[in-house]
C-alpha positions as CSV (number, residue, x, y, z in Angstrom):
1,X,20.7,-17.2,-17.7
2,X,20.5,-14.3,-15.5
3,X,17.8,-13.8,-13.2
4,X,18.1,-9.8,-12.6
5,X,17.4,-9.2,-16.8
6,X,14.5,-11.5,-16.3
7,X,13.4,-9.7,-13.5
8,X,13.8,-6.3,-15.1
9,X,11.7,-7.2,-17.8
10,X,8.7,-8.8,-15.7
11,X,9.1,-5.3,-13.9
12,X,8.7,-3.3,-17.7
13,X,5.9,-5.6,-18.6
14,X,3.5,-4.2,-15.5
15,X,5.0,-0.6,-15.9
16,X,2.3,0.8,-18.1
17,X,-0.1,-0.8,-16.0
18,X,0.6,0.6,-13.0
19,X,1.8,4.3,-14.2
20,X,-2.4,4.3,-15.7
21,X,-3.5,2.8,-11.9
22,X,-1.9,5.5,-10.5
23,X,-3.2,8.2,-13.3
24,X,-6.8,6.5,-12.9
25,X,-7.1,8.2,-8.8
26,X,-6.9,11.8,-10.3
27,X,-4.4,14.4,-11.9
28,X,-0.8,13.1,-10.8
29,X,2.0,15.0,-11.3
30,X,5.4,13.1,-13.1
31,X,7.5,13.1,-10.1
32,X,4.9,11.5,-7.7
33,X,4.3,8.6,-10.4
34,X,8.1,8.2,-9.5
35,X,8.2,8.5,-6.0
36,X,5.3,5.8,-5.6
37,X,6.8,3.7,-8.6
38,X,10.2,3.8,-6.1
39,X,8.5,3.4,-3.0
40,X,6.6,0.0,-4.3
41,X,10.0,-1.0,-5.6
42,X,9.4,-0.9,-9.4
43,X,12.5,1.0,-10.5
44,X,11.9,3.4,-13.4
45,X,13.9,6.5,-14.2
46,X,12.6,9.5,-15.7
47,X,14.1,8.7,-19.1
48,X,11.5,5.8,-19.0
49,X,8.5,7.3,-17.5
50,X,8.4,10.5,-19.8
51,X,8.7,8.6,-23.7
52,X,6.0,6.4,-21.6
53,X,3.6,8.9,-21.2
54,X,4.2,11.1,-24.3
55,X,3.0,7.3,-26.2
56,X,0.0,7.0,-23.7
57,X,-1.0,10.5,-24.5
58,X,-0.5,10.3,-28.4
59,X,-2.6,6.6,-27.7
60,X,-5.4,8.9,-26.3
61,X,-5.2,7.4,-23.3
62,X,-4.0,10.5,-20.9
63,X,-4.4,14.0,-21.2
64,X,-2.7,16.8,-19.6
65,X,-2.8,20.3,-18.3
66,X,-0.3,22.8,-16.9
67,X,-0.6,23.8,-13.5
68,X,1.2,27.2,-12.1
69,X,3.7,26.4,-9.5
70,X,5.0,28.4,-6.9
71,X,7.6,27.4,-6.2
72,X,9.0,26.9,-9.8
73,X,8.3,26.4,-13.3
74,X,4.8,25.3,-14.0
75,X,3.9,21.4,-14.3
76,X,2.2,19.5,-16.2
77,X,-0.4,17.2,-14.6
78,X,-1.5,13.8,-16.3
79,X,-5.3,12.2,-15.8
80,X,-7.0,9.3,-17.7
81,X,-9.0,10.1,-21.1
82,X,-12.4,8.1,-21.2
83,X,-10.6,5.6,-23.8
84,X,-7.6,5.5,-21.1
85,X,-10.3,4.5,-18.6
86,X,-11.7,1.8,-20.9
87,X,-8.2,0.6,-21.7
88,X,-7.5,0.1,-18.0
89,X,-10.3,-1.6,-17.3
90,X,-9.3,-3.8,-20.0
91,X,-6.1,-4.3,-18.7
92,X,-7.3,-5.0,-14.8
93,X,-9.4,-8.2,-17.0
94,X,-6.6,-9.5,-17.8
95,X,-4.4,-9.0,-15.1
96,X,-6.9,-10.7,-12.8
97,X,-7.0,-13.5,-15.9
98,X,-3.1,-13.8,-15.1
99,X,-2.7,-13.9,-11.5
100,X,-5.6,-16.6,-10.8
101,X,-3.5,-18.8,-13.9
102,X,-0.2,-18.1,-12.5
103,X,-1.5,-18.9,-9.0
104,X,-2.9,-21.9,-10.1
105,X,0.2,-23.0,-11.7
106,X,2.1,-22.0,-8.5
107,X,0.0,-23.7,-5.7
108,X,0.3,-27.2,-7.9
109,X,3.7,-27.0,-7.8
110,X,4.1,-26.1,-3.9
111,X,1.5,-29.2,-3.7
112,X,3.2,-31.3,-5.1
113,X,6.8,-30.6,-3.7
114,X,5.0,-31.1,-0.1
């Protein structure tokens, strides 16, 4: 079995998650969901971001709005619909549910290999 396809697919599983976290502070532009995405070391390319948030938005979870640029073409700018806030907060329920089971199941195992 290889571990980097496992890994790659534990990373896709928390994508969504975090690209609504990042919405959920205010109006984010595409290219600074990347640039944080990158810098926290979840890899994602813009052919996986943009199909990500065209479904979020049809989900009614994000909205956007066009912002004039100078320094270019204008940009669109992505922020959390009510029902995207709910669904989040949802989702932080059972992230939390996760990590205290996974932890759990972790710590035993460090216990007992001591």
């Amino acid at each position: 079995m290889n571990v980097e396809n496992t890994q790659v697919q534990m990373r896709k599983g928390i994508l969504e998650f975090c690209i609504l976290h990042i919405i959920s502070r205010g109006e984010v532009y595409a290219s600074d969901m990347l640039e944080e995405l990158t810098s926290a070391k979840i890899i994602v390319v813009e052919g996986t971001l943009y199909p990500l948030l065209t479904r979020l938005r049809k989900a009614g979870l994000l909205e956007y709005k066009w912002v004039e640029s100078t320094s270019g073409p204008p940009r669109k700018y992505y922020k959390l619909t009510d029902d995207g806030k709910l669904f989040l907060a949802k989702l932080e329920e059972t992230w939390e549910e996760l990590m205290s089971s996974t932890n759990q199941i972790i710590s035993k195992n460090k216990k007992e290999s001591k």
